[in-house]
C-alpha positions in Angstrom: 14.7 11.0 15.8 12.6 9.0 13.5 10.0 6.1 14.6 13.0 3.4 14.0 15.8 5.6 15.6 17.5 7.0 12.6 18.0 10.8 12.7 15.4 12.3 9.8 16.6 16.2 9.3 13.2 17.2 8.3 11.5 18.8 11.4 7.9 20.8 12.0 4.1 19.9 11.4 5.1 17.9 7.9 7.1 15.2 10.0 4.3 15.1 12.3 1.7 14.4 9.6 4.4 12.0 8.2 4.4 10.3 11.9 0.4 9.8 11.8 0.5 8.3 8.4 2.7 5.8 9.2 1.9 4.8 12.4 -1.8 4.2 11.7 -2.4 1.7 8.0 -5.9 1.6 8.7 -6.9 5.0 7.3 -5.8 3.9 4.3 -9.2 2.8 3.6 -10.3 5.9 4.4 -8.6 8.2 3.1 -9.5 6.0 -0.2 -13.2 6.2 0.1 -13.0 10.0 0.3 -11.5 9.7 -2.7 -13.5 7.9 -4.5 -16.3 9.7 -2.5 -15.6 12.8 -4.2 -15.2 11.3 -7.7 -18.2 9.8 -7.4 -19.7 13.4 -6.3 -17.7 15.5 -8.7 -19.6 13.2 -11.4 -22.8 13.2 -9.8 -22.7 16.8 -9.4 -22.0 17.4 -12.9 -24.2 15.1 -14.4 -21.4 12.8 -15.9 -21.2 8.8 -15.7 -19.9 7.4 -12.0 -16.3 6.3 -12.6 -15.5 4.3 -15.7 -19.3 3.5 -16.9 -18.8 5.4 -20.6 -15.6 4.3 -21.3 -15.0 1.5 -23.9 -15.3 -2.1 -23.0 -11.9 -3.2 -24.3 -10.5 0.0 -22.4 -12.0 -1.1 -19.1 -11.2 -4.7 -19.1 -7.3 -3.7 -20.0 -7.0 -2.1 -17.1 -8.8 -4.1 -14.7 -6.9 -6.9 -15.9 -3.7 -4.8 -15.3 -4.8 -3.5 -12.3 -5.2 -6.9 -11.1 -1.7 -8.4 -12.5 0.2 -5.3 -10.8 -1.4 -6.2 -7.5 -0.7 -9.7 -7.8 2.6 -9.1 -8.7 3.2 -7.0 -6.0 2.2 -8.9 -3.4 4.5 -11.1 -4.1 7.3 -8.5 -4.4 6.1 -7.7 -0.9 6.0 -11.0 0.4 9.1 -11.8 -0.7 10.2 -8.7 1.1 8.7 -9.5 4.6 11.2 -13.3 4.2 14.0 -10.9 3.3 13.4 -9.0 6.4 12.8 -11.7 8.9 16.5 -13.1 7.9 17.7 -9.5 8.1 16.0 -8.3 11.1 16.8 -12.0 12.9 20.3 -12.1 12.1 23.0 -11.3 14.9 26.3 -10.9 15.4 29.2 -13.4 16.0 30.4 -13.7 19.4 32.8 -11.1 20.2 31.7 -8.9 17.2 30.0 -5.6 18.1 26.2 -5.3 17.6 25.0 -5.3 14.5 22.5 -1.9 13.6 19.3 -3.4 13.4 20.4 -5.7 16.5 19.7 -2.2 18.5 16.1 -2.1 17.3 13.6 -2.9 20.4 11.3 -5.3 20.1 8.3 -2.6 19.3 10.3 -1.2 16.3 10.8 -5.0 14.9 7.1 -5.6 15.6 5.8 -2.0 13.4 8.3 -2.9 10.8 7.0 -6.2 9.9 3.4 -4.7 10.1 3.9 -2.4 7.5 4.8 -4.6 5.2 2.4 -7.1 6.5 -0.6 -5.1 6.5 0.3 -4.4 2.5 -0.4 -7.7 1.5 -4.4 -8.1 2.1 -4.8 -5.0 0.4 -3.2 -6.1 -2.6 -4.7 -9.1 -2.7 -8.3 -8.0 -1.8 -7.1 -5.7 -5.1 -6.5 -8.6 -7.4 -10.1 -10.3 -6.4 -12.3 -7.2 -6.9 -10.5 -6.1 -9.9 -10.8 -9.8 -11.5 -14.4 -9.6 -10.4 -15.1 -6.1 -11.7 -14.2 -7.8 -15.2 -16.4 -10.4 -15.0 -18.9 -8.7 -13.6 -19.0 -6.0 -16.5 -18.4 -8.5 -19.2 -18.2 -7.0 -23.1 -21.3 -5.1 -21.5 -21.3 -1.2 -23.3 -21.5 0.6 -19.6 -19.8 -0.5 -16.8 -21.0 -0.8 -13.3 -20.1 2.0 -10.6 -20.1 0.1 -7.3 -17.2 -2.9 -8.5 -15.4 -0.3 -10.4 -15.2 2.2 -6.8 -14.8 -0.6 -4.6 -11.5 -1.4 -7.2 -10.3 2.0 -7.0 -10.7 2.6 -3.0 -8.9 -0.9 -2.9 -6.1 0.7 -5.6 -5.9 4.0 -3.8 -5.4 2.1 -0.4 -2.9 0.2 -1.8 -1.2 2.9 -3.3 -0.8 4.3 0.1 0.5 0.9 2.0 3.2 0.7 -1.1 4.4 4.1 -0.1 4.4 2.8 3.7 6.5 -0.1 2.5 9.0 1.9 0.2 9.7 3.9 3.4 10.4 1.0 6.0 12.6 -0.3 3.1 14.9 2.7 2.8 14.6 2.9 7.1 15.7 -0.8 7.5 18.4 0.2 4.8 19.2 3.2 6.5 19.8 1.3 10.1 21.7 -1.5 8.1 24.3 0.9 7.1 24.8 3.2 9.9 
């Protein structure tokens, strides 16, 4: 059985890793600093520029700037997603018809759901301000600045990880749907 009730065939340590990283957002962050921790020491170590510093100006606004669009549009996409889901996960079933699927979902399942997707969202959008700031910050200045540029890519890197989170409740609440 999965977290949501849906049989999952896969079995043995992997699922059990799988389990942790879904039941615990937070260490997103973490595992996003350690990252970026050792990119920052791989380049230290080696004696090349921290992060993005040598790269060209234009280069390094472009994708900050995308960086921030993709975020921003994004959260939206998930937003929209978490309306979707409260009409989905609200809706029940005409009197006299038999329970719907994601009727049978307790209370606690409905609750880690909407958290998934939920705890997405600040991410993202902390992502849009520090990217947005990162380009400022730098300006058309020939080196960039380490620290905005790491705290952008923990925030990407964490949000990369919160997306996957989301894709999977998606195809679960899918899964339920049609059971």
């Amino acid at each position: 059985m999965s977290l949501y009730g849906v049989d999952v065939e896969r079995t043995g340590r992997r699922r059990t890793l799988w389990r942790w990283f879904l039941l615990h957002p937070s260490a997103d962050f973490g595992w996003a600093a350690l990252v970026v921790l050792i990119w920052l020491g791989i380049g230290l170590l080696s004696h090349q520029p921290l992060m993005l510093e040598s790269v060209d100006p234009g280069a390094r606004r472009t994708l900050f700037q995308t960086l921030a669009t993709l975020a921003g549009a994004t959260a939206g996409l998930t937003l929209t997603s978490v309306s979707m889901l409260i009409n989905v996960l609200g809706k029940k079933a005409a009197p006299g018809q038999r329970e719907l699927p994601l009727e049978k979902l307790s209370a606690t399942h409905r609750r880690q759901i909407g958290e998934v997707f939920l705890f997405a969202i600040p991410g993202l959008g902390l992502l849009v301000v520090a990217a947005l700031a990162t380009v400022v910050l730098e300006g058309d200045a020939v080196t960039g600045l380490w620290i905005p540029e790491a705290l952008a890519f923990v925030l990407t890197f964490a949000s990369v990880l919160a997306l996957l989170r989301v894709a999977w409740a998606l195809r679960r609440v899918l899964a339920i749907a049609t059971a």
